[in-house]
C-alpha positions in Angstrom: -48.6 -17.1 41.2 -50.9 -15.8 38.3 -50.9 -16.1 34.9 -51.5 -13.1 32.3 -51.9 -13.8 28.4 -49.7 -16.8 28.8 -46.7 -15.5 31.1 -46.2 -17.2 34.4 -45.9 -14.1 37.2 -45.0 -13.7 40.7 -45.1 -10.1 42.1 -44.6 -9.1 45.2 -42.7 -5.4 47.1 -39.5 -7.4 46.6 -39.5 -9.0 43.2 -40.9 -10.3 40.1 -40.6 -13.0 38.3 -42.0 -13.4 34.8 -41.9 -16.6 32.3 -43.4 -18.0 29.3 -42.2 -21.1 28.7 -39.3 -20.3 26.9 -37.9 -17.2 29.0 -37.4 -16.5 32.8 -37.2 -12.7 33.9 -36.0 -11.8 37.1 -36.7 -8.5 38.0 -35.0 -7.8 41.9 -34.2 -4.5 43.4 -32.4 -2.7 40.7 -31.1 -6.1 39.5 -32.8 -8.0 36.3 -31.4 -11.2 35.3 -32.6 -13.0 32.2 -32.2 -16.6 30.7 -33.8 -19.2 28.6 -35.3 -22.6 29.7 -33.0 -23.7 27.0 -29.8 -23.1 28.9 -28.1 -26.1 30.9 -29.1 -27.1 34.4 -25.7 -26.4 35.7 -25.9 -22.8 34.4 -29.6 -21.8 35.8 -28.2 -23.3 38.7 -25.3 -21.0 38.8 -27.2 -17.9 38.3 -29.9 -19.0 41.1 -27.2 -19.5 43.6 -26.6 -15.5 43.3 -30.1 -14.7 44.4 -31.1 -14.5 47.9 -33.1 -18.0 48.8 -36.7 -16.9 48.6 -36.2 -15.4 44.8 -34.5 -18.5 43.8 -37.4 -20.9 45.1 -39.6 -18.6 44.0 -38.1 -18.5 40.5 -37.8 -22.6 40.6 -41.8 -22.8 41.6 -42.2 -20.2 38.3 -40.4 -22.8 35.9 -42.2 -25.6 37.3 -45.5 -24.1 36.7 -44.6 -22.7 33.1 -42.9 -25.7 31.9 -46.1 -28.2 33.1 -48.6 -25.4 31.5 -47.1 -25.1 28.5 
């Protein structure tokens, strides 16, 4: 996990995940999935169930970091 002018990244051959506090890109295959910190548990929740385990941890670590950093 790095962080680049204030964005949060993960890369690696699979994935990326970018954040900034505010904004959590998932960028997976030829897949991208986009929302805001703002939106309701339930909802991130929902969308992280549709990624494959790994991403979705990955993506949890991401907003854990941005959200304490910020």
């Amino acid at each position: 996990m790095g962080r680049e002018m204030g964005l949060t990244i993960v890369r690696n051959n699979d994935y990326e995940v970018i954040c900034d506090g505010k904004i959590v890109v998932i960028n997976w295959g030829n897949r991208v999935t986009v929302f805001r910190l703002s939106t309701p548990e339930e909802e991130i929740n929902k969308r992280l169930s549709l990624l494959p385990d790994e991403i979705a941890l990955t993506v949890r670590e991401v907003i854990k970091e941005a959200t304490s950093s910020s």
